[in-house]
SETORLO-348305 format. One line per field, with one value per residue (C-alpha): residue number from 1; residue in one letter; x, y, z; chain. Coordinates in steps of 0.001 Angstrom, whole numbers, padded with zeros to 6 digits. Last residue first. Layout:
BEGIN
i = [NUM_...];
aa = [A_...];
xx = [X_...];
yy = [Y_...];
zz = [Z_...];
ch = [A_...];
***
This chain:
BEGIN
i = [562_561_560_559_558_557_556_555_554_553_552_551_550_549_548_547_546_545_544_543_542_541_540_539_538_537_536_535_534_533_532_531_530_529_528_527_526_525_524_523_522_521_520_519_518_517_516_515_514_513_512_511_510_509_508_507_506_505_504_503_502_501_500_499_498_497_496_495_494_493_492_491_490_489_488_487_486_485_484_483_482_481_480_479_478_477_476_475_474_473_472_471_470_469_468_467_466_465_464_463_462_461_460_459_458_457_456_455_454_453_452_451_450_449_448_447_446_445_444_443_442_441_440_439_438_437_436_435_434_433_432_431_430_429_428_427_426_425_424_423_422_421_420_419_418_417_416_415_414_413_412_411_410_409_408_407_406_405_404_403_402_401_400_399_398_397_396_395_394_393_392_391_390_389_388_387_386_385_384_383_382_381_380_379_378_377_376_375_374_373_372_371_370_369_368_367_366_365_364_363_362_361_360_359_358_357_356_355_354_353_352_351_350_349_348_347_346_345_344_343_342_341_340_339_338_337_336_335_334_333_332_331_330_329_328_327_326_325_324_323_322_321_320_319_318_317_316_315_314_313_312_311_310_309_308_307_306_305_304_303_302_301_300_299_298_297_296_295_294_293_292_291_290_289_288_287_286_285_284_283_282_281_280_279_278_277_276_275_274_273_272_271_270_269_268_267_266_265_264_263_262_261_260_259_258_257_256_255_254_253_252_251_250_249_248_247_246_245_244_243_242_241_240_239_238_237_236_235_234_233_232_231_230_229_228_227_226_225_224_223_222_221_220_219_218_217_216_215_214_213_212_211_210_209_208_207_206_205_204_203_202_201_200_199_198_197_196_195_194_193_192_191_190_189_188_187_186_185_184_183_182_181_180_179_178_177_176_175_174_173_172_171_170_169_168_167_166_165_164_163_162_161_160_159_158_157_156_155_154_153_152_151_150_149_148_147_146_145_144_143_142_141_140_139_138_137_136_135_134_133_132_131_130_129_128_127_126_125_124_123_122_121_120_119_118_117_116_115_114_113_112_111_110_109_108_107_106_105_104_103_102_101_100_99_98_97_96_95_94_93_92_91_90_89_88_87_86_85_84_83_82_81_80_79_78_77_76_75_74_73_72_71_70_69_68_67_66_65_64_63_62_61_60_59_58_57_56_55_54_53_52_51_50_49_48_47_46_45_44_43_42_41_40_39_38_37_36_35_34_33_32_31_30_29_28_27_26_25_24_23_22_21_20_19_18_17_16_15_14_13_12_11_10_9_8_7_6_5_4_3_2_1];
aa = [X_X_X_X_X_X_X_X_X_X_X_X_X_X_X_X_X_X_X_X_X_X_X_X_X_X_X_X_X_X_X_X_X_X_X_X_X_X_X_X_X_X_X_X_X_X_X_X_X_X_X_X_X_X_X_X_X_X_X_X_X_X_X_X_X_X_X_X_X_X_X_X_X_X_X_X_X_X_X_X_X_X_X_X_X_X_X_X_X_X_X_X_X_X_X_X_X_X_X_X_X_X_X_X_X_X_X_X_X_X_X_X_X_X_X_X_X_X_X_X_X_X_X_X_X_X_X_X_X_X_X_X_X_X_X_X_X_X_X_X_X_X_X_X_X_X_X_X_X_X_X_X_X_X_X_X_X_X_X_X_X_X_X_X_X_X_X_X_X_X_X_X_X_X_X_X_X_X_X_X_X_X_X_X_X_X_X_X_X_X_X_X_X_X_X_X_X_X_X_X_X_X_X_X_X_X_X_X_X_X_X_X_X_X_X_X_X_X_X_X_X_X_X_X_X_X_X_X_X_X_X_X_X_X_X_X_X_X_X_X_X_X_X_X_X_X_X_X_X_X_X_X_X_X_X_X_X_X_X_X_X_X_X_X_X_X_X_X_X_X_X_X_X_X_X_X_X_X_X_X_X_X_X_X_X_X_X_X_X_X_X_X_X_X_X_X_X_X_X_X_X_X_X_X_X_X_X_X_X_X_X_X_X_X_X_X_X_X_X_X_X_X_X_X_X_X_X_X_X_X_X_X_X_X_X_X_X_X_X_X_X_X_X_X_X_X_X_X_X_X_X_X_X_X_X_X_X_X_X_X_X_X_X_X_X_X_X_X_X_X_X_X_X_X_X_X_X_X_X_X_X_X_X_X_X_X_X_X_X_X_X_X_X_X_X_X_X_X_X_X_X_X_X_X_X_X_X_X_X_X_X_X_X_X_X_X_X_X_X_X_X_X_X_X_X_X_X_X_X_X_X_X_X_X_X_X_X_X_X_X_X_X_X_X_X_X_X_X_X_X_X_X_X_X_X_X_X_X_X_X_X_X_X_X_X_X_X_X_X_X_X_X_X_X_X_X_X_X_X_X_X_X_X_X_X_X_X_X_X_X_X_X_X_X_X_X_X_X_X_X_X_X_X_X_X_X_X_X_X_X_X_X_X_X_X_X_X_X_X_X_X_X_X_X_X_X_X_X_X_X_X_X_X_X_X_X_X_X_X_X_X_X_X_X_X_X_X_X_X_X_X_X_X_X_X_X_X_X_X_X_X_X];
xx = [158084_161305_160974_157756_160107_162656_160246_158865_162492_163465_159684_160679_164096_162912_160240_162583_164998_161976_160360_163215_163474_160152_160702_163317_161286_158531_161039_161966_166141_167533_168309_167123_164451_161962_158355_157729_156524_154733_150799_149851_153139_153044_149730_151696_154678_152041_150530_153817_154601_151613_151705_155915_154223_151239_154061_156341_153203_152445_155933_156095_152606_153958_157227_154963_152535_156040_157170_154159_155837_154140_154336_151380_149532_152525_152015_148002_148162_150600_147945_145517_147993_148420_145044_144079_146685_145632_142072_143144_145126_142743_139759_142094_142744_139013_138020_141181_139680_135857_136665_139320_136459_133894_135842_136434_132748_133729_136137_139558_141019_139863_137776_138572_137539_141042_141349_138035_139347_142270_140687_138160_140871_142878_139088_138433_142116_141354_138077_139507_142067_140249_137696_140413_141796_138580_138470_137132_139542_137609_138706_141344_144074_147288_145510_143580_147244_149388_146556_145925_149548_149829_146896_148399_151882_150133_148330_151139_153170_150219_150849_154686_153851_151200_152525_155872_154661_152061_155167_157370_154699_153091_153472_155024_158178_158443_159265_156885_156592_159562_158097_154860_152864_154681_152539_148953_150471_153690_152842_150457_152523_155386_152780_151702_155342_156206_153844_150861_152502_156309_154097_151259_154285_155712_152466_152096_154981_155134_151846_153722_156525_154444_153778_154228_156880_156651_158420_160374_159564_162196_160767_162394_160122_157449_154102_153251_153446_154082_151513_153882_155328_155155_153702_155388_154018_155725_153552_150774_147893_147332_147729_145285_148146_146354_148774_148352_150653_152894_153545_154634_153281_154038_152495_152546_150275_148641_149169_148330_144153_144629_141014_140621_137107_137737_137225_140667_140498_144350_143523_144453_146974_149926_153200_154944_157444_157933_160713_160394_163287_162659_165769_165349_162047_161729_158510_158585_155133_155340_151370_148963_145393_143224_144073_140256_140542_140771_138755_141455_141583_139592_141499_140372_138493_141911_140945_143167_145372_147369_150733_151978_154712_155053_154585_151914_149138_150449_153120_152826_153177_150123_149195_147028_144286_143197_139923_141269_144498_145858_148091_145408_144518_146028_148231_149620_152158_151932_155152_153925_154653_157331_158609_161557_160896_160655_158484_158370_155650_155630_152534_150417_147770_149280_149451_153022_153563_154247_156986_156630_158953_158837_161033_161563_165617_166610_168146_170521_172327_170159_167514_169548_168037_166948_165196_165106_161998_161545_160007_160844_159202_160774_162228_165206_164764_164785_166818_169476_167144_166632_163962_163794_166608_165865_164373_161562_158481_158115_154438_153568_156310_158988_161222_162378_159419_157467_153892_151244_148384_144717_142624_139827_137016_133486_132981_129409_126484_123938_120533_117872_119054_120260_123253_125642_128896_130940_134676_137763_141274_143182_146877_149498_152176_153475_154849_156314_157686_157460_152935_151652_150287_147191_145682_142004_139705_136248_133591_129785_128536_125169_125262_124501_127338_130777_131737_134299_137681_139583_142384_142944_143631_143970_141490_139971_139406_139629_138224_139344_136683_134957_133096_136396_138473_142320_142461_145023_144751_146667_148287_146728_143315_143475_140346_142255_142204_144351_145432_142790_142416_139723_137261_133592_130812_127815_125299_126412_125433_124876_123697_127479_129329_130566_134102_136444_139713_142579_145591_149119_151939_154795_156306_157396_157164_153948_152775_149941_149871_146997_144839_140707_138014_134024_130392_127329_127859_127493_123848_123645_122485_123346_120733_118062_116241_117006_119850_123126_125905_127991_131653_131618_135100_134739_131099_132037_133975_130907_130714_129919_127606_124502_125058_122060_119871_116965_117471_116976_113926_112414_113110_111300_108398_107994_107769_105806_103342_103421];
yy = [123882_124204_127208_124887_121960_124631_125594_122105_120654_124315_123494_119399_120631_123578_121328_119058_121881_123899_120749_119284_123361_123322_119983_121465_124084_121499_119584_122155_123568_123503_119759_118113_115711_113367_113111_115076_114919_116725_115445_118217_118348_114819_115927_118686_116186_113554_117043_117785_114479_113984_117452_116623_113653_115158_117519_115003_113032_116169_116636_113448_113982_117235_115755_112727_115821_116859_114253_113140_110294_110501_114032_115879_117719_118026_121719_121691_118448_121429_123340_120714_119634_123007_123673_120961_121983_125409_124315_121929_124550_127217_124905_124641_127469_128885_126147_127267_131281_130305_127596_130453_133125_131504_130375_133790_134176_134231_137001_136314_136345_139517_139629_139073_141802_142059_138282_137674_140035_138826_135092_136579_138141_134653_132558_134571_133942_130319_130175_131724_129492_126284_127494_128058_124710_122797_123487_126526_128810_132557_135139_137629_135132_137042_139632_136806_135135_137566_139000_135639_135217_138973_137786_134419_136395_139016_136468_133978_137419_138348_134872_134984_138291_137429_133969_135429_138189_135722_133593_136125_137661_141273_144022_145865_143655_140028_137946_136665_132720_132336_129064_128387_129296_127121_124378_125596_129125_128611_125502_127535_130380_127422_126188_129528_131030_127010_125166_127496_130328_129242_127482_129917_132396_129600_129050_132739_133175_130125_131733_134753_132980_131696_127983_126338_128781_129565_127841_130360_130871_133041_134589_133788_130897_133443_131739_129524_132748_131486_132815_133408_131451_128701_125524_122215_119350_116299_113395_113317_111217_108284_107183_104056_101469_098569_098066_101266_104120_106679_110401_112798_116501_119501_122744_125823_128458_129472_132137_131087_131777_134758_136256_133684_132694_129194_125771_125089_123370_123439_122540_119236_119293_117058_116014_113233_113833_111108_110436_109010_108348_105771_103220_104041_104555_105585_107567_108552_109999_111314_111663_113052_113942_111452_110226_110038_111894_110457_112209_113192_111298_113541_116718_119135_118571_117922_117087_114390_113153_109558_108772_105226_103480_100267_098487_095965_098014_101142_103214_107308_110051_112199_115114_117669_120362_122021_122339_122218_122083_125430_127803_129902_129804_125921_123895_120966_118252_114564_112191_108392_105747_105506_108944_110803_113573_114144_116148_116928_118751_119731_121282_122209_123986_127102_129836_129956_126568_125792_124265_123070_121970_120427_119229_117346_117114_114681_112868_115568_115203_114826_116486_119953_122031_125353_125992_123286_122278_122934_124961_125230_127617_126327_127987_129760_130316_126389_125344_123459_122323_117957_115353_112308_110214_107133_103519_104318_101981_098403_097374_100717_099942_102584_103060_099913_099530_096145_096962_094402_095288_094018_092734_095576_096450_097207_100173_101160_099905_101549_101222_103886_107005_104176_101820_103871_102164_103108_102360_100962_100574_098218_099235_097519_099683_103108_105180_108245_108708_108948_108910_106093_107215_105710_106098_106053_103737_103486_100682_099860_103859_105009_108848_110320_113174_114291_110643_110045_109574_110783_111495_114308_117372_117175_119309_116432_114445_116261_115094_113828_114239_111529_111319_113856_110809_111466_110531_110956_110035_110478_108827_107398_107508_106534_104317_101584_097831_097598_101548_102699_104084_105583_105519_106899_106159_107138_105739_102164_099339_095837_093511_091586_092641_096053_097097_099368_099601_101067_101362_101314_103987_103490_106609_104778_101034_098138_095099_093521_095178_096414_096762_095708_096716_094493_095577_093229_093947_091044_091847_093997_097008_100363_102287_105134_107295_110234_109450_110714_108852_106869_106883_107520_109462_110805_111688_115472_115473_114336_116278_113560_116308_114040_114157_116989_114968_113770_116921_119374_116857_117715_120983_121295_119554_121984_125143_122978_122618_126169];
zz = [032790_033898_036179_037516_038484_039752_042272_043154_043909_046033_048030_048575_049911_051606_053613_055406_057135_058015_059434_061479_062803_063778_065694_067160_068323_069625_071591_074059_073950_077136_077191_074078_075605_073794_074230_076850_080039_082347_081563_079610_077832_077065_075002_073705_072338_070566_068835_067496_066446_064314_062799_061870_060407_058435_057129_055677_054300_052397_051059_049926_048233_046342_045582_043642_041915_040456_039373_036967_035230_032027_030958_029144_031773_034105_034497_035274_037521_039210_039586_040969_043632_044444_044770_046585_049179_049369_050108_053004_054510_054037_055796_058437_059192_058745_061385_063808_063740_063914_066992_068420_067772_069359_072552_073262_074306_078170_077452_078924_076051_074585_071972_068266_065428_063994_064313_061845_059744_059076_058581_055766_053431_053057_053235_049358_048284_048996_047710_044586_044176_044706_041781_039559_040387_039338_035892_033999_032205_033790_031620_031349_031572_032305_034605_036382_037140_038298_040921_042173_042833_044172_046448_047604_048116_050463_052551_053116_054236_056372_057277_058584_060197_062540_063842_064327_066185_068219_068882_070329_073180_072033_074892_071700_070956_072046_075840_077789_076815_074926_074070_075110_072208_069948_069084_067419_066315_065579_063282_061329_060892_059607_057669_055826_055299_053816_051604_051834_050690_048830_047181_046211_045100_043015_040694_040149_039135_036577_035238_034747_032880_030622_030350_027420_026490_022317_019762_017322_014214_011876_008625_005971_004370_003433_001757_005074_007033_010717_013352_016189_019843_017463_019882_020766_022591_024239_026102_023763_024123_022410_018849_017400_015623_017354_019767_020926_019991_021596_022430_020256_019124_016932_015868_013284_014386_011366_007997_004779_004421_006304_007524_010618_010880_011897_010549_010913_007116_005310_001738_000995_-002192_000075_-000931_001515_004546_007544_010038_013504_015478_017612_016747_013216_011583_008077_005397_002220_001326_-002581_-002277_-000301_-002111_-000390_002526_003826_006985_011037_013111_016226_019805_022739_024106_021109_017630_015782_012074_010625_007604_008494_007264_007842_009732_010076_013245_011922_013707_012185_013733_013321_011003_011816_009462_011384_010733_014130_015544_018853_020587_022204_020252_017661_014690_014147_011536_013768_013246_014342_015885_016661_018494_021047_020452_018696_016249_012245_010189_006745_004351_000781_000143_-002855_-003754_-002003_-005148_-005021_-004478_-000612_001135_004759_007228_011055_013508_016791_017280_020536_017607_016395_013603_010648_012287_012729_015814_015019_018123_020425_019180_015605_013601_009335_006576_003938_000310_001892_006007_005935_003132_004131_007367_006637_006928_005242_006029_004112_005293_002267_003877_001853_001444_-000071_-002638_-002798_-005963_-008362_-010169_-010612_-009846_-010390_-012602_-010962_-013446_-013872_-011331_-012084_-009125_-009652_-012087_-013696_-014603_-013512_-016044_-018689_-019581_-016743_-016095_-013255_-013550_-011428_-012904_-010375_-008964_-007396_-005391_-005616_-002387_-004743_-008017_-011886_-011259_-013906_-016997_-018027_-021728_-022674_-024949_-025139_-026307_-027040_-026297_-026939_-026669_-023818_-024029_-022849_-021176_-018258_-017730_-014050_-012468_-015326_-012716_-008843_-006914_-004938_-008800_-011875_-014990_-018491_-021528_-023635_-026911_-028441_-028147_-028021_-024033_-021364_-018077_-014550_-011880_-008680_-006735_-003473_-002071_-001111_-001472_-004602_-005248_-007413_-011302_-012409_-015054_-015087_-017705_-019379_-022080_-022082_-024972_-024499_-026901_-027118_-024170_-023500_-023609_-022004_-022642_-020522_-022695_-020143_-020133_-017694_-015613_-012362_-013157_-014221_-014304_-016546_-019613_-021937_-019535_-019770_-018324_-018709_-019135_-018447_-014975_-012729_-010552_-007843_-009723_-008401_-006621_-008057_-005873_-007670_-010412_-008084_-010261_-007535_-007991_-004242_-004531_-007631_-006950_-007512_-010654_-012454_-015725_-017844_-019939_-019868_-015990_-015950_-017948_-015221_-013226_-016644_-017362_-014262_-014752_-017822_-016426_-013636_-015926_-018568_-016049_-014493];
ch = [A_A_A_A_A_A_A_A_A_A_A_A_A_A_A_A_A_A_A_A_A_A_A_A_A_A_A_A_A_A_A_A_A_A_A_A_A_A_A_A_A_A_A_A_A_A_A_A_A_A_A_A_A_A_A_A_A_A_A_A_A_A_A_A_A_A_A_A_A_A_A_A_A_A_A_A_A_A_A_A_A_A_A_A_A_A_A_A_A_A_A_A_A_A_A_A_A_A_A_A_A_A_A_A_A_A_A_A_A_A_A_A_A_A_A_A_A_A_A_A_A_A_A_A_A_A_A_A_A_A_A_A_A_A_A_A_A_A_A_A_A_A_A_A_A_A_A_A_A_A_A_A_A_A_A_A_A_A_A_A_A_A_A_A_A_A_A_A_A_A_A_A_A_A_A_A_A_A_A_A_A_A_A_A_A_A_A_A_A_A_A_A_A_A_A_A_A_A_A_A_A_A_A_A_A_A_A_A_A_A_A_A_A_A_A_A_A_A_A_A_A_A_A_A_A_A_A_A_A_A_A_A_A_A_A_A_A_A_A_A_A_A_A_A_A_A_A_A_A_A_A_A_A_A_A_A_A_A_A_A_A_A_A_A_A_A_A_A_A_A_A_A_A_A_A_A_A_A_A_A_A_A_A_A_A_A_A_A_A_A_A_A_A_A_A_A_A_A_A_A_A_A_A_A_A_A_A_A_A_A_A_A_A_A_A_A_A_A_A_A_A_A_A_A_A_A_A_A_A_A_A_A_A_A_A_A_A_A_A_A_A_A_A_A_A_A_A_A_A_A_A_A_A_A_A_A_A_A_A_A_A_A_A_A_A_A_A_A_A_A_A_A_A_A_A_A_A_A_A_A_A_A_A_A_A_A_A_A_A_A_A_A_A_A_A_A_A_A_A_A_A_A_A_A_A_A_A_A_A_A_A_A_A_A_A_A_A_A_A_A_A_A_A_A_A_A_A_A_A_A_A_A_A_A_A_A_A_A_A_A_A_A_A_A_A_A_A_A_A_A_A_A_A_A_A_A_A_A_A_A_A_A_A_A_A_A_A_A_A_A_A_A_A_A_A_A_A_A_A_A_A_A_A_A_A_A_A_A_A_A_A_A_A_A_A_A_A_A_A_A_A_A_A_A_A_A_A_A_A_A_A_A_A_A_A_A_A_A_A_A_A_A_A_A_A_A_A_A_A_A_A_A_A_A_A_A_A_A_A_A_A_A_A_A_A_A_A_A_A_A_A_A_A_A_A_A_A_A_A_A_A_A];
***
């Protein structure tokens, strides 16, 4: 059992002997126990055999060790200045050292094959023949024993001198562009194959996969005031989602930015690593970004296709300090799009569908017309036509009856609509208003069909019971359709619809107000205004009708537009 445990130990203590360290290529930190990196000036130096450098160039990396100093194991890479990105790739003609790949990318990385003493090594850099380029500084690890290393010893930094993009200096070129969507592409775009390079009020999307999908070619374009993102999801609403945002930095440049969607709260933003080629222009709020990425998409879901996902986009804007904010346009596939077959067609799909939109109507026209005018019949309008109806029944109780069993009917075909679309129970506060609406709807019926007579001496019960249930439906239905409509104008800034909604509210509360002023005239012979043989309170029904269909017809098409 010794030797068993002792043997391991030793296999822990060697098992970076091989240099095979791909996995700490982002730390560069060898994983020796409880070992840290020394503080101290390394006793090790890099060295480049030129000092600038274009697309395609060759530069001799050299490492050296000073005199008395020898290094067992090593790692080379080369670094963006202040950045973690690893650029270009290595060759090497030593057999004492080996090239490794970095985040699935092959040779962007040097490192040893054995423990062997080491005093100097030499490896070739070629630089990448396009994309955002910029200075560079070769970065190594140097390992003189198991518990004495030391981690990121930087080179000179090597100035770039190219003529392509510097990653100070954003490509100002049209990006984006449809030839080939439907060919090699998979393209979405909202309105449906709309042309980018013609049409500004265009927001657009394409990806181009390798055969074996370790690589992507992604574009995206839209107009907003700080930022356009786009979406690979399992399913069409926002949450754990991997997303590419091409967005406004805290200077006002635009950079690319790799994130994990975990829902309604502000994405984790990803290490960058792995995208390359970005291009990237803004003109006059068009927003226009594509770049090469070898990220594998990560939904963390269970889905059993590994290339098929919801393809998404989204704009909105941008704090000062380059941090997006909500969206305030969103765009879903109305399909799962194959990433490996570019001719299938997406389409985007309704944000609302159109049986939610029914159901959202039918509780207007409900509560915010059939139910108020009922109501209004009922409280104000007792004493008109006083007499005269069908069945022994006076006008205004007909009118009364019929106008909110059809309230009643609508609310329940509305909740009907709505549960069989949804199937489950989507939390939130409106659902709740809804069903204690629809729940009061049945009760009041009831409650009438069990009344006793007028003259009873326990009437009084059931007109407290009957205007208390009112009432409380009123109130309820209002919440609720403020609530609802909250729901439709989730992601829009000016909110519209929710501003009708209070106008029409106020309207009502002062056609109330001026009813109730006439029936306490009324009571004391008067009236508040006089329109000869016709009483005040109808035309104030009429006022009402005529006020309400404009802020009900604005509401309804607000909703068909959704």
């Amino acid at each position: 059992m010794f030797l068993y445990v002792l043997l391991c130990c030793v296999g822990v203590v060697h098992c970076y002997g091989n240099g095979r360290v791909s996995e700490v290529c982002g730390s560069m930190t060898p994983n020796h126990g409880s070992n840290s990196a020394q503080s101290s000036t390394a006793p090790f130096n890099i060295t480049a055999d030129k000092t600038t450098f274009k697309e395609g160039d060759q530069i001799t990396v050299l490492l050296n060790s000073q005199s008395g100093y020898q290094f067992e194991g090593f790692m080379l890479q080369a670094r963006r200045v202040g950045s973690t990105t690893l650029i270009g790739t290595f060759t090497v003609t030593d057999s004492s050292v080996q090239l490794l790949s970095c985040d699935g990318v092959a040779n962007r990385a040097v490192s040893h094959t054995s423990d062997s003493k080491k005093s100097s090594i030499q490896a070739k850099w070629t630089a990448p023949t396009s994309g955002q380029l910029g200075d560079i500084e070769f970065r190594a690890t140097f390992a003189k024993g198991f518990s004495t290393f030391w981690v990121g010893v930087k080179s000179s930094t090597v100035a770039y001198n190219g003529t392509g993009t510097s990653s100070a200096t954003p490509n100002t070129q049209t990006v984006s562009s449809n030839p080939d969507c439907g060919k090699t592409k998979v393209c979405f775009s909202q309105p449906s194959n709309c042309d980018p390079t013609a049409n500004t009020g265009c927001y657009f999307m394409a990806v181009q996969t390798s055969s074996n999908q370790s690589e992507m070619r992604i574009e995206m374009f839209g107009q907003a005031s700080g930022y356009v993102s786009i979406g690979f999801s399992d399913d069409q609403e926002m949450g754990n989602d991997d997303i590419y945002i091409c967005g406004k930095d805290s200077s006002g440049n635009l950079q690319v930015q790799h994130a994990f969607s975990t829902g309604k709260t502000a994405p984790t933003i990803l290490s960058l690593v792995n995208v390359t080629n970005i291009n990237t222009a803004l003109t006059n709020r068009n927003i226009n970004c594509s770049f090469t990425s070898r990220n594998a998409i990560s939904t963390g879901s269970r889905a059993s296709s590994t290339s098929e996902y919801y393809l998404m986009i989204a704009a909105g804007s941008a704090s000062s300090q380059g941090n997006i904010q909500i969206h305030t346009s969103k765009y879903v596939s109305s399909t799962k799009a194959n990433l490996q077959d570019p001719s299938q067609v997406i389409t985007g799909a309704e944000e609302f569908p159109v049986i939610v939109k029914a159901h959202g109507c039918l509780m207007l026209i409900s509560w915010m017309t059939t139910g108020s005018i009922g109501m209004l019949i009922a409280r104000y309008l007792k004493g008109v036509a006083k007499d005269h109806g069908c069945c022994g029944k006076d006008f205004w109780f007909m009118a009364h009856v019929s106008l909110m069993a059809l309230s009643v009917t609508a609310t329940a075909i509305a909740f009907i609509l709505v549960f069989s679309y949804a199937r489950d129970w989507s939390g939130g506060a409106h659902p709740v208003l809804g069903c204690l609406v629809m729940i009061l709807s049945l009760i009041q019926p009831i409650v009438a069909a069990f009344r006793c007579e007028p003259q009873h001496e326990r009437r009084f019960v059931f007109n407290w019971a009957h205007s208390f249930i009112a009432l409380a439906i009123k109130g309820l239905a209002v919440a609720a359709i403020f609530t609802g409509l909250a729901l439709f104008e989730e992601y829009k800034e000016d909110g519209w619809m929710l501003k009708v909604m209070g106008g029409f509210v106020t309207w009502e509360a002062l056609m109330y107000i001026l009813q109730d002023l006439n029936l306490r005239a009324k009571k004391k012979d008067s009236e508040i205004c006089s329109f000869r043989s016709t009483g005040p309170e109808t035309v104030l029904l009429v006022l009402f009708i005529l006020g309400n269909l404009p802020f009900l017809i604005a509401l309804l098409v607000g909703i068909g537009r959704s």
